[in-house]
N, C-alpha and C positions, 0 to 999 in steps of 0.2 A: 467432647468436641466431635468424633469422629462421626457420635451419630447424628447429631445435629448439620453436619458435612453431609452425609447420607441423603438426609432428608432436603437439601439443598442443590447440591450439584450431582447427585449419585451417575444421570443422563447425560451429561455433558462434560463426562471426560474424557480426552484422548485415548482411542482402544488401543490396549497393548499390542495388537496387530499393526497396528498403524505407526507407534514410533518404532519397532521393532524396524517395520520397511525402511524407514527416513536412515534410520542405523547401517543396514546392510546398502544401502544406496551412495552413503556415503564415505564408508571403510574403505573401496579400493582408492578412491581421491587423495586418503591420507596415508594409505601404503604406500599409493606411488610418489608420493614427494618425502617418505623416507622419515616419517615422524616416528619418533618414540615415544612420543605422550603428546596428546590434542585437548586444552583444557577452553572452556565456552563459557561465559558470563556474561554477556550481553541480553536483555528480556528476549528478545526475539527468537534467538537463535537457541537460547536456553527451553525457550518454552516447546520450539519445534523439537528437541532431542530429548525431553524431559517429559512435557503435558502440564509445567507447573511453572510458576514464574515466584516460588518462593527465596530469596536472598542466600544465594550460594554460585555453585558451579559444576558444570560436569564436565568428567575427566573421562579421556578415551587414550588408551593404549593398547600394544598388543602384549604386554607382559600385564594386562588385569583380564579376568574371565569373564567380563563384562563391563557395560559405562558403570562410571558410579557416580552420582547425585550427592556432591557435598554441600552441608543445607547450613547457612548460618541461624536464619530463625527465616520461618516457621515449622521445625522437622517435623511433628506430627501432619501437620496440612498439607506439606510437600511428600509426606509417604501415602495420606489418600489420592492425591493427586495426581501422581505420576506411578502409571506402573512398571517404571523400570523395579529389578530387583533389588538393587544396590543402593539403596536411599540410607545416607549416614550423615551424624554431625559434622562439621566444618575444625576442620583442625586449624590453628595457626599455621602463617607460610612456612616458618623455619618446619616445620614438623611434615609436611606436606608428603616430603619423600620415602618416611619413615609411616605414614600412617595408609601409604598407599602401597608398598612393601616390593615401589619400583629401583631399582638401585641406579640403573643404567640410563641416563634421560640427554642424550646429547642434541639430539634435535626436537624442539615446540613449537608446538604450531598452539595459536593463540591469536585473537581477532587485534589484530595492530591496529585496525583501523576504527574500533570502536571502544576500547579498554582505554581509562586513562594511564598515562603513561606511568604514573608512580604504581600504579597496581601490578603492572608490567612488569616492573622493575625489580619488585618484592617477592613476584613468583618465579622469575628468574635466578634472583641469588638466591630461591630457597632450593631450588634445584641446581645449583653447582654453576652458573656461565655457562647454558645450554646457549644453541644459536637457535633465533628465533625465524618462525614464518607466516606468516601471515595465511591465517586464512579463511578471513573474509570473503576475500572473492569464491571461495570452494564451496561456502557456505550459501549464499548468494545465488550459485550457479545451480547446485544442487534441489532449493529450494524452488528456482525458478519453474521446473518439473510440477506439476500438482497431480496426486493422488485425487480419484473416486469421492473419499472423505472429505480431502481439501475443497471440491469443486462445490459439493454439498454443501460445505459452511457458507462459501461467496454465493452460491444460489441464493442461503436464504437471508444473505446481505443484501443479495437483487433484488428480494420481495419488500423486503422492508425501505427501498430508497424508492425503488416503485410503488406501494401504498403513500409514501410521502408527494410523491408528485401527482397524485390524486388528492391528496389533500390540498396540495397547495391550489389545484383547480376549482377547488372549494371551500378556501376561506381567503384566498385575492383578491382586496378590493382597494381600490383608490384611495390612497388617503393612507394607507396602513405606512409603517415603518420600515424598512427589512429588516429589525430588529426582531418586531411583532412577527412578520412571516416566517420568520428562521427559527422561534419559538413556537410559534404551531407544528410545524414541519420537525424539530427537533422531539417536540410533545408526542408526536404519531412514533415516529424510529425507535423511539425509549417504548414507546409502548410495546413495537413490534420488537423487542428485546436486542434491540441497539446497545451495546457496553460501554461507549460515552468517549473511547478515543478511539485517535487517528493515528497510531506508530510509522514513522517513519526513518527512513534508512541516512538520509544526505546531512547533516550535522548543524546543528542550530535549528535546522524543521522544527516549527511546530504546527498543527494546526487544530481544530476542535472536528467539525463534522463536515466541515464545506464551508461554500460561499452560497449566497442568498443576495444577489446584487443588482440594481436596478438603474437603469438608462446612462447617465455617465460617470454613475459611482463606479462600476465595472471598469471602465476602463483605466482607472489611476492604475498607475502599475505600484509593485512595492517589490520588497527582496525575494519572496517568496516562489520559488519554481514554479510558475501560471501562468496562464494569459492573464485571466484576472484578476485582479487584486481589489480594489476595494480599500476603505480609511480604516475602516474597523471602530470599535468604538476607543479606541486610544492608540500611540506611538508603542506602547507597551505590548502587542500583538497587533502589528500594522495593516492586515488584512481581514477580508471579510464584511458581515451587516455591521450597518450603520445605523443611526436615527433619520436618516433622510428618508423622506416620502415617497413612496412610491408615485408615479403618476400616470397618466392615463396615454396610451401609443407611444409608450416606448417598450423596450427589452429588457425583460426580466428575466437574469441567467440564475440557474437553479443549480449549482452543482454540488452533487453530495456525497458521502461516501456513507455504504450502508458495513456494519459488523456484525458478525454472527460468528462466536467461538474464536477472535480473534483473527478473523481471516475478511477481507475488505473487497468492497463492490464499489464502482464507479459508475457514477451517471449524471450527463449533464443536461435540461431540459431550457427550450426558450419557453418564456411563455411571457403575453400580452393582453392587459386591460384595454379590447378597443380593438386597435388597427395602426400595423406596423406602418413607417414610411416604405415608398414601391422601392426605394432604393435597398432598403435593409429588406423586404419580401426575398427581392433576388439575393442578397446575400445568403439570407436563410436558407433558400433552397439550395445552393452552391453548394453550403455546406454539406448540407443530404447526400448530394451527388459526392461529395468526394467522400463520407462516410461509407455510403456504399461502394463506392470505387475501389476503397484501402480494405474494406471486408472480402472483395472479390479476391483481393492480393496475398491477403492473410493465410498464411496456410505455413505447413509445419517447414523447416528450411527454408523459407522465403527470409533473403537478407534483410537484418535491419535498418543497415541504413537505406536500403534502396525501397522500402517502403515511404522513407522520410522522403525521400526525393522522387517519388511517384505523386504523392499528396503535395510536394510543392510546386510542382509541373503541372497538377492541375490547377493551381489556386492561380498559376499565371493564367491559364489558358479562359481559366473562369473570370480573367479580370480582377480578383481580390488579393491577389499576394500580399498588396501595398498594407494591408493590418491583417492579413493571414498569419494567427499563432504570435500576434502584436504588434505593434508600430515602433521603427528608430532600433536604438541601442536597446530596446527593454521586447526585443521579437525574439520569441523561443523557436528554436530549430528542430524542436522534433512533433510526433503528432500520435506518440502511443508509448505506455508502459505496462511491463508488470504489477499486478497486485497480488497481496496474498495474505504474507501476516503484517506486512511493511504498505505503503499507501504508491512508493518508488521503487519497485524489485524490477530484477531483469526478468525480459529481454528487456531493453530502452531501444523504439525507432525514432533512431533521431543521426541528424549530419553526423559525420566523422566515428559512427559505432559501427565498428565490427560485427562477425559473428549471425547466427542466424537465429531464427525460430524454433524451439524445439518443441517436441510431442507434450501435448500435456500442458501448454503455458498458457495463464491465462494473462492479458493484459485490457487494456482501456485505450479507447482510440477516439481523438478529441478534435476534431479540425473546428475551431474557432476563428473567429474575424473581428478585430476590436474597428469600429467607427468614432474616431476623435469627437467625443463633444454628444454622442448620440448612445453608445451604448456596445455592449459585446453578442455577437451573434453564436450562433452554434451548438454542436450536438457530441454527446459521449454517451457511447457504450461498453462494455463489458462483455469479453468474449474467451471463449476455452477454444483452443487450438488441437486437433489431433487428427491423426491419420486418414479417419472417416471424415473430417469436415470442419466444419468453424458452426459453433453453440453459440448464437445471441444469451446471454444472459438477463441483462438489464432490457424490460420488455414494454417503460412506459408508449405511448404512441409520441412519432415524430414531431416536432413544433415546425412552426409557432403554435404554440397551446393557448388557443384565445380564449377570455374570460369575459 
C-alpha cells in the first residue's frame, strides 16, 4: 500500500515543518490553562495537528516527549501521512493511561464542543475523574492565524472558484436549470482538483460546494447561516440549486466555495442573462461600494464587531439596509468570516463579537441585498490580512457579469 500512497499523494502532504509550527503555536495556550493531557478527535482539528484524518486521536501532554497519533484504523495510511513521529495503534479507553505511561492526568482539555458526549465520558473514566476543559475555542483561535503554506492551499481554492466563474460566463443560458449550471461549475472545480466538501464548524451545517441561485429562488431563506438560501432539490438539504429555470434579467448569485488540501476559498459573483432592473443596478453597485469600503477597514486589529457596524451604517446611508444581509426575522448581522480548514472559523465580523483581527487571518466579506419577489444582489471576496496590507485573493471581475 505505502507505494501505491507514494505514487498518489507523495506532493500533497502536510510538511513536517508545518505541523511542527501549528504545535509549538499552540503548547503555550495549553500550559497556561494548566492541562496535563490535551487529547483532539475532531477531522478538523485532528488533521490541522496531524496532516491525516485517519479514525483515531492525538494526545498532547507535557509528561510524553512528543504528540502522539493514536490510529484506530487506518495505521499504515495514517503513518504515510502524517509526519509526526509518534503514530501508534489505538488502545482501548480503560488502557489509555497505561499505554501512554502518563500516571498523573488531573486536568483535560478535550473539544467539549465538538466530541459526543458518551465519547467524553469513556475517556474520562479511563483517566480517573480528571476535570475537563474545553478547548475548542483555543483551537479555533489558534487556527484563526494562517501560515505561508495555509495561504497557499486557499490561493489555489481562489483559482479554482475563479476558473468556475469564467465558466459559468460561458455556459449561462436561458432556459438552463441551476441544477444544470451548478453541475457545469461543479464539473470545472472537480477538474481544478476541488476535494468535493465543505467542513464546517457550527453543528448541524451542512453544505456541498455553494449556492447557484437564480432571481427569486435566492431569496427563500432556510436554517442555513446565509443570506441565501434557495429550496434545494428536497426538505432533506433545504438549500441551494433547484430545477427552476433560469430566466432572462434577473440575478444570478454565484456563490462558491473553492478547496485545495483541505483549506477553503470564498467567492460570490452576480451575474445576468440580458439586463438587471435600474433598481437592483443600483443595488449592485452599493454593494461594490461597501465591499470596497469594509476592504479599506480591513486591517490587522481592526475590531470585529465595529467592521459589522461600519457595513451596516453604510447600507443605511446607501438606502438598502431594508434587505442588507436579509429581510424580517431571517436578516443576518454580520458581513465577514473566517475561512480555512472550516467554511465558519474565526475572526466572525458581525453585531455583539468581541475581539479583533489578527496578523495572518484570512476571512470572506459578503455584503449582500436580498429584493423580495426579484432576487439577491451582491459580492464576496476572500482576503489574508497582515501587517503589510490586505491580499484580494478571490480575483474574478466585479458583477453584474452579463451574459
Amino acid at each position: 500500500m505505502r507505494q501505491l500512497m507514494e505514487e498518489e499523494i507523495l506532493d500533497i502532504r502536510t510538511p513536517r515543518q508545518e505541523v511542527e509550527r501549528r504545535h509549538r503555536k499552540l503548547w503555550p495556550h495549553l500550559e497556561s490553562a494548566g492541562l496535563d493531557m490535551t487529547i483532539v478527535i475532531s477531522n478538523p482539528n485532528l488533521y490541522y495537528l496531524t496532516g491525516s484524518i485517519q479514525e483515531g486521536m492525538v494526545v498532547l501532554s507535557p509528561h510524553l516527549k512528543g504528540p502522539v497519533y493514536m490510529v484506530r484504523r487506518v495505521l499504515e495510511r495514517a503513518r504515510f501521512e502524517s509526519p509526526l513521529d509518534d503514530v501508534r495503534p489505538m488502545v482501548g479507553s480503560k488502557h489509555l493511561r497505561d499505554a501512554l505511561g502518563v500516571q498523573r492526568v488531573e486536568r483535560l482539555g478535550i473539544e467539549l464542543s465538538s466530541v459526543p458526549h458518551s465519547w467524553v465520558e469513556r475517556i474520562k473514566a479511563s483517566l480517573g475523574g480528571v476535570e475537563l476543559f474545553d478547548v475548542t475555542p483555543t483551537l479555533r483561535g489558534v487556527r484563526s492565524v494562517k501560515s505561508d503554506w495555509e495561504v497557499d492551499r486557499i490561493q489555489e481554492a481562489s483559482l479554482q472558484v475563479d476558473r468556475a466563474m469564467e465558466r459559468a460566463r460561458e455556459v449561462l443560458r436561458e432556459g438552463m436549470t441551476e441544477l444544470e449550471l451548478a453541475a457545469e461549475l461543479e464539473r470545472e472545480m472537480r477538474h481544478q482538483g476541488h476535494e468535493g466538501l465543505v467542513r464546517m464548524h457550527r453543528y448541524g451545517s451542512e453544505m456541498h460546494v455553494g449556492g447557484v441561485l437564480s432571481g427569486p429562488s435566492a431569496t427563500i431563506p432556510t436554517w442555513h447561516q446565509a443570506v441565501m438560501g434557495g429550496t434545494g432539490l428536497s426538505p432533506s438539504l433545504p438549500h441551494g440549486a433547484s430545477r427552476r429555470r433560469i430566466q432572462r434579467n434577473e440575478p444570478v448569485a454565484i456563490d462558491l466555495c473553492g478547496i485545495s488540501g483541505g483549506y477553503i476559498s470564498d467567492e460570490t459573483r452576480t451575474f445576468v442573462i440580458g439586463q438587471l432592473r435600474e433598481d437592483a443596478e443600483e443595488v449592485q453597485a452599493s454593494t461594490q461600494e461597501i465591499l470596497e469600503a469594509i476592504e479599506a477597514e480591513l486591517a490587522v486589529g481592526a475590531h470585529n464587531e465595529g467592521i459589522w457596524l461600519a457595513a451596516e451604517a453604510m447600507a443605511e446611508e446607501e438606502g438598502i439596509s431594508a434587505g442588507f444581509m436579509g429581510v424580517g426575522e431571517t436578516k443576518m448581522r454580520f458581513i465577514g468570516h473566517g475561512v480555512g480548514l472550516e467554511l465558519d472559523e474565526l475572526p466572525v465580523m458581525a453585531a455583539g463579537i468581541t475581539g479583533h483581527v489578527p496578523e495572518g487571518a484570512v476571512v470572506a466579506i459578503e455584503p449582500k441585498v436580498v429584493i423580495p419577489g426579484y432576487g439577491v444582489l451582491g459580492e464576496e471576496n476572500t482576503y489574508h490580512v497582515t501587517s503589510a496590507g490586505v491580499r484580494q485573493l478571490t480575483l474574478s471581475p466585479p458583477g453584474p457579469i452579463r451574459v
